[in-house]
N, C-alpha and C positions, 0 to 999 in steps of 0.2 A: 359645668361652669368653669372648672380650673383649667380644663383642655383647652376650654373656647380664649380665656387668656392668657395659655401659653401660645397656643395658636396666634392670635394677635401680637403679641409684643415679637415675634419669632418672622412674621409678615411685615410688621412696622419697622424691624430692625433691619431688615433684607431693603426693603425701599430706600431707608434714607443712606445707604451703601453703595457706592454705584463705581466702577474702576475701568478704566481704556489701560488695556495692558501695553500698548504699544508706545503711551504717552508717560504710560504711571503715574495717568492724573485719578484722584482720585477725590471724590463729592462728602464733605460730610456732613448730615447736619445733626444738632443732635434735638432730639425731641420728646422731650419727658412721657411716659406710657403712662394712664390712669395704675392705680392698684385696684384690688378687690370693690373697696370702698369707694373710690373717688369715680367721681364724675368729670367727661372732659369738659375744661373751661374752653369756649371759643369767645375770641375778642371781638374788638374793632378794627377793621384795614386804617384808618384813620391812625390809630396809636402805634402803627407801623412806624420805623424813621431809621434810619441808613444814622450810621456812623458819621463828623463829617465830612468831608470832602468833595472833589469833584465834583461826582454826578448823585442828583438823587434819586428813591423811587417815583416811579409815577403813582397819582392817588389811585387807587382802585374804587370808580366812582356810583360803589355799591357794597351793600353788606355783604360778607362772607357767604350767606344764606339767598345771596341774587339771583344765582345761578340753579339752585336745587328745585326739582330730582336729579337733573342732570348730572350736573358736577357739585358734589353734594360741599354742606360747610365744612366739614374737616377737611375734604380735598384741596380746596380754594383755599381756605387758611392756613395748611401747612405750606403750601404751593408760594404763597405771596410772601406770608410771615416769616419764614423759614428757607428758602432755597432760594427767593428772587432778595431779600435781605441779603444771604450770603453772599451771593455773586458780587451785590452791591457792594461790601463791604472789601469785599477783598479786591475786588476791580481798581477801588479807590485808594487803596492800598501799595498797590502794584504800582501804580502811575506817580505816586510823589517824587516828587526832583526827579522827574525824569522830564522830556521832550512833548511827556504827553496828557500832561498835568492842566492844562491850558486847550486842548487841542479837541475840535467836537467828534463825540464819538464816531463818527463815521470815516472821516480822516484817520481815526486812530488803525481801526478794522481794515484800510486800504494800506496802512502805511506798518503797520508792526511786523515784527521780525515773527514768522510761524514757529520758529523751533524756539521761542521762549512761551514755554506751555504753561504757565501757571498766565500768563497776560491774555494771552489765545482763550484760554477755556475762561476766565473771568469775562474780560472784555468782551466776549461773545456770548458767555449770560447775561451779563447784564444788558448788552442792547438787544437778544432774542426774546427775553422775559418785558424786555419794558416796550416791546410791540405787540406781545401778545396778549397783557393786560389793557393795552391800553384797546384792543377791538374785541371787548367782550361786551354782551353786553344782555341782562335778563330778557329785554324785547325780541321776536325773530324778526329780520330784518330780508328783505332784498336788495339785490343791485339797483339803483335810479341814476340819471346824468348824464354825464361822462362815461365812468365808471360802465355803467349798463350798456351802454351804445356800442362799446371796444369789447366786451364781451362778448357781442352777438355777431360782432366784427369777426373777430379771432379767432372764436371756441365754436359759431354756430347759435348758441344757445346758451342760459345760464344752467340749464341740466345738464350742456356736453361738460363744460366745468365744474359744476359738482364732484359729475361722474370721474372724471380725470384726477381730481382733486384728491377725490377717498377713495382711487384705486393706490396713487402714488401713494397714499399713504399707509395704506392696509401693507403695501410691497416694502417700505422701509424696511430693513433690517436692524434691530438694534437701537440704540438711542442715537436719536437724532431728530431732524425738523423738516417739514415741506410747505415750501412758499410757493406764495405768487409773486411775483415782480415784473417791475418794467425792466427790460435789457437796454444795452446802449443806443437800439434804434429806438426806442419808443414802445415796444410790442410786449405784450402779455407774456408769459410764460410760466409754467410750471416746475418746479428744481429742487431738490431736495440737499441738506447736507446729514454731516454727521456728527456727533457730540456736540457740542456750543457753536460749530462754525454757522456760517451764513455765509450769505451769495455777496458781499461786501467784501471778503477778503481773499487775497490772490488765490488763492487756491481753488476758486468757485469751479464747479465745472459750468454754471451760466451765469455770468457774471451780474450783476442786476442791483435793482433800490427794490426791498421787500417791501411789501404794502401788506400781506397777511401773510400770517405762519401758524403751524401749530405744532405746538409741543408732544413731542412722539415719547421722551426719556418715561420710565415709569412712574416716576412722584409725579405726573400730569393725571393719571388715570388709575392707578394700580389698585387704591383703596377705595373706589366704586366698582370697576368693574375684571378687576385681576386680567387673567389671559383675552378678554373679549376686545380686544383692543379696536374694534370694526364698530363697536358700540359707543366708546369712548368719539372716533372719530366723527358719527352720526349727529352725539350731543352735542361737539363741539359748535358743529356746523350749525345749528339751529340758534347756536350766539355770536354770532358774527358781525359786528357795528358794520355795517356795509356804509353807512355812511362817513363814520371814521378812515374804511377803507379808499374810498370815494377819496377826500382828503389826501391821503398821501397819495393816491396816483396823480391827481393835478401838481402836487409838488414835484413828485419823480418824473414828469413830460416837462415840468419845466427846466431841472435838470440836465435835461438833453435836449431840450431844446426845442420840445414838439407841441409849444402851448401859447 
């Protein structure tokens, strides 16, 4: 039993650690470890609440335990409580008395300077994390609409996009994220970044409005499913609010102008 908790706090300590050598940004969160005796406490996403400022979290419009076996409750609750908190926190932080205190975040993500890394990696948790909760959802869901019609348009099929889907993403390197988005003509595509970026800011290699993403970094998966990361992506996939998704792609055609 003593091994199995060293083992754990030795794995929980590794996760909530995470460092871009090239930025020297560095993640921290911190998270109390049971002892011998204790039991973990899991809350409510409800008693969540951002510091305050700016922007806030989005509700998570289900219990911690919505998603399980999948993506079990301590995964979801450190995830929200703990790491899309932070982001939030220090996002909002970052932006007082500046130009960008007032300015919605999407405008911020086109418009900030990349070589100011602590604004880059916050600003881009916080609007990565607050899209990815916001298309979760305990139901499985498919494409219907809109949405479905451009699929079969673009992809063939909603299997070739799957498949496309969880191959970019099994191929990630590293921490990072893989979207779909509409690009400046209107069109579907596939694109992946790395650390907190998104296809929002100059440096995209496909430039685009996300409408789904999933979080690659390890505190998304690591305490269900450690190295199987091809597993993590399968469960993801099965909570997908396609209808949510649906939603933001009629807004991002309107955008550009194709609606």
């Amino acid at each position: 039993m003593k091994k199995n908790v060293v083992l754990f706090s030795t794995l929980a300590s590794f996760l909530l650690l995470f460092s871009c050598k090239e930025d020297k940004l560095v993640e921290v969160v911190e998270v109390p470890l049971p002892t011998k005796e204790e039991k973990i406490s899991i809350g409510s996403p409800n008693d969540v609440k951002a510091d305050p400022g700016s922007f806030e979290m989005t509700k998570l419009p289900f219990n911690y335990d919505g998603l399980a076996p999948d993506i079990r409750t301590l995964t979801l609750e450190t995830h929200y409580s703990k790491h899309y908190l932070s982001y939030t926190n220090n996002f909002n932080k970052e932006i007082v008395s500046t130009e960008f205190e007032n300015m919605p975040i999407e405008d911020i993500l086109k418009k900030m300077d990349l070589n100011n890394a602590k604004l880059r990696q916050n600003a881009g948790g916080y609007y990565n994390h607050t899209l990815y909760f916001n298309i979760l959802t305990p139901k499985e869901q498919t494409p219907k609409d809109t949405l479905a019609g451009s699929i079969n348009k673009e992809f063939g099929s909603f299997n070739n996009l799957t498949n496309q889907f969880k191959a970019q993403s099994e191929k990630q390197f590293g921490s990072g994220w893989v979207w779909l988005v509409v690009d400046r003509y209107g069109k579907l595509q596939i694109t992946t970044t790395d650390n907190q970026d998104n296809p929002l800011m100059r440096n995209a290699l496909i430039p685009g409005t996300p409408i789904m993403g999933i979080d690659l970094w390890e505190h998304a998966y690591y305490l269900d499913y450690q190295n199987r990361k091809g597993t993590y992506i399968d469960a993801f996939y099965q909570h997908i609010n396609w209808e949510k998704v649906n939603e933001y792609y009629i807004e991002a055609l309107k955008k550009v102008k194709k609606v």
